[in-house]
N, C-alpha and C positions, 0 to 999 in steps of 0.2 A: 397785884394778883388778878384784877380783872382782866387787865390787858393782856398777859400771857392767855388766859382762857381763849381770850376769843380771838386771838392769834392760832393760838392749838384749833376752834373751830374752822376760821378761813381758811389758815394753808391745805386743810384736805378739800376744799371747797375750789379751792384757787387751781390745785392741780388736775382736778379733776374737768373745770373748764377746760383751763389748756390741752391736756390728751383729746379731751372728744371736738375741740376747735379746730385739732391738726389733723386730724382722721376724715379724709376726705369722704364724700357721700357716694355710695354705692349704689345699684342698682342691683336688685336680689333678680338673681334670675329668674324668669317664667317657665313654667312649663309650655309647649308649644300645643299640648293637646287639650291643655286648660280651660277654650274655650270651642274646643270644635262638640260637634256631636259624633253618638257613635261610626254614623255611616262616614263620615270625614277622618275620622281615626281609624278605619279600617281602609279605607282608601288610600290614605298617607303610606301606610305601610305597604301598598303595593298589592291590597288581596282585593277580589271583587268584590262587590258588596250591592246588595236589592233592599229596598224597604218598601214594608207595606203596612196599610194600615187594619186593623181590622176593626169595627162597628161591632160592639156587643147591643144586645135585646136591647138591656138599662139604657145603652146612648154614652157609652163611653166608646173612646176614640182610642185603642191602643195600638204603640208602633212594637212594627217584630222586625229587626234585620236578618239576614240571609248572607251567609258568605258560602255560597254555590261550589266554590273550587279553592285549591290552593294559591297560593301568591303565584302570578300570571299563567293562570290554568292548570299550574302540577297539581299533578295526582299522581296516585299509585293508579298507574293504564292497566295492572293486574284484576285490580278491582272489575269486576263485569255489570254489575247494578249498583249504585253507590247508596249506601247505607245513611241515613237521617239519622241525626242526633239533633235533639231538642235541649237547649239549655235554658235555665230559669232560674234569676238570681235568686236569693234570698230576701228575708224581711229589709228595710231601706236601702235597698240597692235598685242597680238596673242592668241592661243590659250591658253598659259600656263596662261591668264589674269583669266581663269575659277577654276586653279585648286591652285593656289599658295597662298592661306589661307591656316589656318586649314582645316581639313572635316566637322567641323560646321558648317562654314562660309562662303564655298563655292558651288556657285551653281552646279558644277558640279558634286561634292560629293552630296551634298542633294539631287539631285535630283534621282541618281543615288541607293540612301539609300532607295529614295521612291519608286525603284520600271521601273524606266524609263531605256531606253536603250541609252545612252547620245554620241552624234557625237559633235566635237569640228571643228568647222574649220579654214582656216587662207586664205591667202589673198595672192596676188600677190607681192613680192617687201617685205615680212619680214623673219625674220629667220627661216620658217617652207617653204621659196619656193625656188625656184630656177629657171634656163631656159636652155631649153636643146644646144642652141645653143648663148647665150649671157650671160657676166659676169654682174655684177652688177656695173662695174666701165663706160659700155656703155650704151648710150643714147638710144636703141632699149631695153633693158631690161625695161627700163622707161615707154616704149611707150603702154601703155594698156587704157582701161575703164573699171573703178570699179565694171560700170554695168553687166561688163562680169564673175565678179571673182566667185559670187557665183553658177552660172548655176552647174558647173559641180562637185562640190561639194555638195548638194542638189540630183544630177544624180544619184550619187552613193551612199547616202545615204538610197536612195529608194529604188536601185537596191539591197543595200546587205540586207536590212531592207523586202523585196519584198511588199512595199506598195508606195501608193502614196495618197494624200491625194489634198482634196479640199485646204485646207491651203497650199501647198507644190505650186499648179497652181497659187493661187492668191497673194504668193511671186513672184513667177518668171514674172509676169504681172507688178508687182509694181516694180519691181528691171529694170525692161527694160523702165519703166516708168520716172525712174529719173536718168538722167545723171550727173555726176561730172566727 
C-alpha cells in the first residue's frame, strides 16, 4: 500500500517535469515604449514635441511637454489662432498617461490632429520632477501643496503661448480654493 501511494504522488510529479522540460523558453515580448520617456514616445509616433523645464519658488524642477502641431505639422489651416489646451494627469500619474495609446486613442494626439497646440504637465514628487536642493529619499522633498503645483506650469504656458485667458484665472481661483 505504501508503494502504490507514492507512485500515485510521483507520476503527477514526473509528468509534470516532462511537459515544462519540453516547452521551450520564450521571450515575453517588451513593450518598445517601456523605456523611453515621454518626449521619445511622442516623437516615435511622428508628432513634434518641445520640453521644458519649469523652477518653482520651493526649488522643484518640473517637466511640461508641448506637442505644438499635428503629426508632421497637420492641422486644421481653417483654424486662424490656435487654441491651447492644457492637460494634467491625475493623482499617480504623469504626463506620459496622455500619450501612451495609440494616436487614435489618445487625447493628446487627437487633439493635436485637430488643430490644438497641446501642453502636458506633471506634478511635484513624479518621474517628470525633481528638486534642486533635496533627493526623493528625504522628507523635505515631500513637504509641498498640491495647490501649489500647477500655478507655474499654467505661468508658462501662457507665457510661451503669449495669451491668457478667462479660463486660465478661474483655474488658478479654483486650484487655490481647494486644498489636499
Amino acid at each position: 500500500m505504501g508503494t502504490s501511494l507514492l507512485h500515485c504522488l510521483l507520476l503527477p510529479l514526473l509528468l509534470v517535469v516532462l511537459v515544462t522540460a519540453q516547452e521551450p523558453p520564450t521571450e515575453k515580448p517588451v513593450d518598445p515604449d517601456a523605456n523611453r520617456n515621454v518626449s521619445q514616445i511622442i516623437a516615435d509616433k511622428g508628432y513634434p514635441v518641445q520640453e521644458f523645464e519649469v523652477v518653482t519658488s520651493d526649488g522643484f524642477v518640473i517637466g511640461v511637454q508641448r506637442i505644438p502641431s499635428g503629426k508632421t505639422g497637420s492641422s486644421r489651416p481653417h483654424l486662424r489662432a490656435k487654441k491651447t489646451v492644457f492637460l494634467q494627469h491625475g493623482l499617480l500619474g504623469s504626463s506620459a498617461d496622455w500619450v501612451v495609446n495609440y494616436p487614435s486613442q489618445s487625447l493628446a494626439y487627437l487633439l493635436a490632429d485637430a488643430g490644438y497646440d497641446v501642453w502636458m504637465g506633471n506634478v511635484r514628487g513624479n518621474t517628470y520632477s525633481r528638486h534642486l536642493r533635496h533627493t526623493r529619499k528625504q522628507k523635505q522633498f515631500w513637504d509641498f501643496r498640491w495647490a501649489n503645483s500647477t500655478d507655474p506650469l499654467l505661468s508658462l504656458t501662457s507665457k510661451k503661448t503669449k495669451g491668457s485667458s478667462y479660463h486660465v484665472r478661474a483655474f488658478y481661483f479654483l486650484i487655490r480654493c481647494v486644498t489636499f
